[in-house]
N, C-alpha and C positions, 0 to 999 in steps of 0.2 A: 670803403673810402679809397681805397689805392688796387688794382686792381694791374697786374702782368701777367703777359701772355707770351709766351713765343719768345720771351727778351732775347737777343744778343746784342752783345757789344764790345767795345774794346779800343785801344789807341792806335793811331795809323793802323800798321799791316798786323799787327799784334791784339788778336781775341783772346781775349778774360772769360766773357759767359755767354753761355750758349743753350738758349732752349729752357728759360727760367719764364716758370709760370706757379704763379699763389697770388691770394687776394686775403687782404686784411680788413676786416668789416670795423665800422666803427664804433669806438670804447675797446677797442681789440690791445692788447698788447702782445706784439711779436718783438723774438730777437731770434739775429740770425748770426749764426757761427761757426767756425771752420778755420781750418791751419791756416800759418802766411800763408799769401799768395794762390787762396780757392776763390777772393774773385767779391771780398765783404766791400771793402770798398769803393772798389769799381761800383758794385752794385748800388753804394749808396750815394755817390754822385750822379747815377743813372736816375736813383728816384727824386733826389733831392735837386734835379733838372741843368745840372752843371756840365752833364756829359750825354749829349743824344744818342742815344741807342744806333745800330745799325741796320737792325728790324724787330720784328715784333712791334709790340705797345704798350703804352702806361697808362692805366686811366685814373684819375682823380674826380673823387664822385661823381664816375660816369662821364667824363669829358676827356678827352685825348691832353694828358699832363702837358705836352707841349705846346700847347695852343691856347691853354688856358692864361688868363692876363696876368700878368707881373703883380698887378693891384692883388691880385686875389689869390694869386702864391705866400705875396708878402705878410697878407694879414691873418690867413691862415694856416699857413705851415710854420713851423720853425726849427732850424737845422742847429745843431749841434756839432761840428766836425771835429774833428783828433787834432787837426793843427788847423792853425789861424796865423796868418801876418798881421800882428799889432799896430794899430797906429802909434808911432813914438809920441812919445807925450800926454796919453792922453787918459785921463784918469780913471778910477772904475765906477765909477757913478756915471761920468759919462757914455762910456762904455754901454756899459746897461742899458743908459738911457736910448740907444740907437735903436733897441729895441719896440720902440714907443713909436718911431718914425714914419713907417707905414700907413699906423694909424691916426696921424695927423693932416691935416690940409693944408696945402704949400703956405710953407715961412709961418705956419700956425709955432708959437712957442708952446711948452708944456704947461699945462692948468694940473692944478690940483687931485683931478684922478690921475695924470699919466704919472704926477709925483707918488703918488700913494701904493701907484703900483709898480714902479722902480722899489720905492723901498721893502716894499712886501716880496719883493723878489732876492733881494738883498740880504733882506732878514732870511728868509726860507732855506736862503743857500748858505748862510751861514756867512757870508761875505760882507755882513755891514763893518765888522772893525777894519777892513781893507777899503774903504769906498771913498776915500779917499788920497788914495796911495796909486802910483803910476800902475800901468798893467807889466811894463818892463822889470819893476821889484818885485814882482810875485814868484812865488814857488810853483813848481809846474800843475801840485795838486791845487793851490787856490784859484789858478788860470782857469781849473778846469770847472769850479763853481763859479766862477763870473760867467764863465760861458754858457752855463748851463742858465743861469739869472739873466742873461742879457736876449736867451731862446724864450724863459717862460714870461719876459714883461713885454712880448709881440700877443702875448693870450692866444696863443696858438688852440686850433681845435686836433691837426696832427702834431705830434712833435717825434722827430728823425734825430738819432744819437750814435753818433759813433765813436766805441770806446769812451762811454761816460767816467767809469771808473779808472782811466790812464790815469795813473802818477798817485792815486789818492791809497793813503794808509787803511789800513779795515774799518775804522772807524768811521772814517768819513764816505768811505765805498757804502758803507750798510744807509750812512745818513741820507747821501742822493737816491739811492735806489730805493730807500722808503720811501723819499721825497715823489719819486718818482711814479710808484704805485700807488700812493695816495692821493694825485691826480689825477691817475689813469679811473681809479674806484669809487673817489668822491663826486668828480667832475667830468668823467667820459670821454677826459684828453686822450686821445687816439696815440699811442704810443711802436714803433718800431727801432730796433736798439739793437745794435752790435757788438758785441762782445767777444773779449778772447776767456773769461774766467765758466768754466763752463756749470758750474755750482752755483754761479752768480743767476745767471741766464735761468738754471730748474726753477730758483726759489723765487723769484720776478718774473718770468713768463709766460703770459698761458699758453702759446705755440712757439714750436723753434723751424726755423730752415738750417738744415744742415749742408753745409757747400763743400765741394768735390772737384778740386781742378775747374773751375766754375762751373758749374754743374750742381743739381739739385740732389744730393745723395741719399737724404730725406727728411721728410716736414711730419708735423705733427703735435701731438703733446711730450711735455720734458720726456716724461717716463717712455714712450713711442722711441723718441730720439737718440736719447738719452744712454741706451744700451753700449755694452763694452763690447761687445761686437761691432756697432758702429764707430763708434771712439775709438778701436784698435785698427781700424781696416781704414779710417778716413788720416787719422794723426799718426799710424806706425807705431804707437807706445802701447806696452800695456800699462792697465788700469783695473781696478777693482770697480764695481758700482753697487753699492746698495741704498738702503734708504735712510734720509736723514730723520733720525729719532723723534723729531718736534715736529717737523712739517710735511713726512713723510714722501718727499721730492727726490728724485734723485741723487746720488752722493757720491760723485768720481774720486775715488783715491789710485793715483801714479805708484805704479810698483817697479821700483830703483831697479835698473838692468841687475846690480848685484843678487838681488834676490830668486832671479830667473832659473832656476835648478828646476832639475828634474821632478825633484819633488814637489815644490810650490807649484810648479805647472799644473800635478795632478791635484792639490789642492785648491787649483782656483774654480774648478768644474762646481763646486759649492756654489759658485754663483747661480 
């Protein structure tokens, strides 16, 4: 479904990524991960077509992403970004509801499925007791479930997220990202997903890109990725990794500089 080759890109005189190439088939679920500033972002304005490459290419089922119609962006991808400028005033129903807009026909008002499916998006996210309340009175975690309701009532067949879990408590981080893979499993929404929690990323995705001063430092499967070896050489921390006792995923644990003795050193080689 999405397909880079070659990528580089970057602002004015200032390159971020260089020589990024993976392809994500579709029903795929990718995320991709790496310290500030290796280049997550950038990248996901690069695909989510806000920021033109400066070479290489994108393709989108096999079509040059940039040249594909706005009609055909709109009705099938849908972006999720880390920040958004709110319209003052404007509620979260409606909100949502803008989601619906692509797929309508100019000055068509909404009928009865686009309402059925605002609200099922609503519900899903957990956001119906807010739907009618400003986006400006939200807590930064409820922002980030309108936003994710206002991507899945476009019925996206991709859906692009970045940093889905910002701001959201465990609870609610576990809720979207069920939510999230239960899309991806039931209905072959094509999923790519940025993340800083790196635990989050093993247990939700079937392949990771690990980034590198933008740069691809490696892809794979979680466990592939996933090693303290790569986590200590990409992030400069150590870290313990073993496997999570239920789902047998990877399991990053941070070991506090105070710990770093001579000793503990030689007992991390257990890993």
């Amino acid at each position: 479904m999405i397909k880079l080759h070659s990528l580089a890109a970057g602002y004015k005189n200032k390159p971020v990524l260089s020589d990024i190439s993976f392809s994500v088939k579709a029903g795929d679920c990718l995320g991709i991960i790496g310290p500030n500033g290796s280049g997550k972002t950038t990248l996901f304005r690069t695909i989510t077509r806000t920021l033109k490459p400066w070479s290489g290419s994108v393709l989108y089922n096999n079509a040059d992403l940039y040249q594909t119609p706005r009609h055909t962006i709109a009705t099938t991808m849908a972006a999720m970004p880390q920040f958004i400028e709110y319209p003052f005033g404007i509620t979260v129903y409606d909100f949502v509801a803008l989601g619906r807009y692509p797929h309508l026909k100019r000055f068509a008002p909404l009928d009865a499925h686009d309402i059925a499916i605002i609200d099922r998006c609503l519900e899903s996210t957990d956001s119906t007791s807010v739907r009618s309340r400003n986006l400006q009175e939200l807590s930064g975690g409820e922002r980030q479930r309108v936003l994710l309701a206002q991507a899945l009532a476009q019925e996206p067949t991709l859906l692009i997220l970045d940093e889905p879990t910002a701001h959201l408590d465990i609870g609610h981080q576990a809720a979207m990202m069920d939510l999230v893979q239960t899309l991806n499993a039931q209905t072959g929404l094509t999923v790519i997903m940025i993340l800083h929690d790196l635990n989050l990323a093993a247990e939700y995705c079937r392949s990771l890109v690990l980034l590198h001063q933008g740069s691809i430092f490696a892809q794979g499967a979680p466990a592939k990725v996933l090693t303290y070896q790569n986590i200590e050489q990409v992030y400069n921390t150590v870290v313990v990794v073993n496997s999570n006792p239920v789902t047998q995923q990877p399991n990053v644990i941070l070991v506090p500089q105070r710990y770093l003795t001579a000793k503990t050193a030689s007992e991390r080689e257990i890993r």
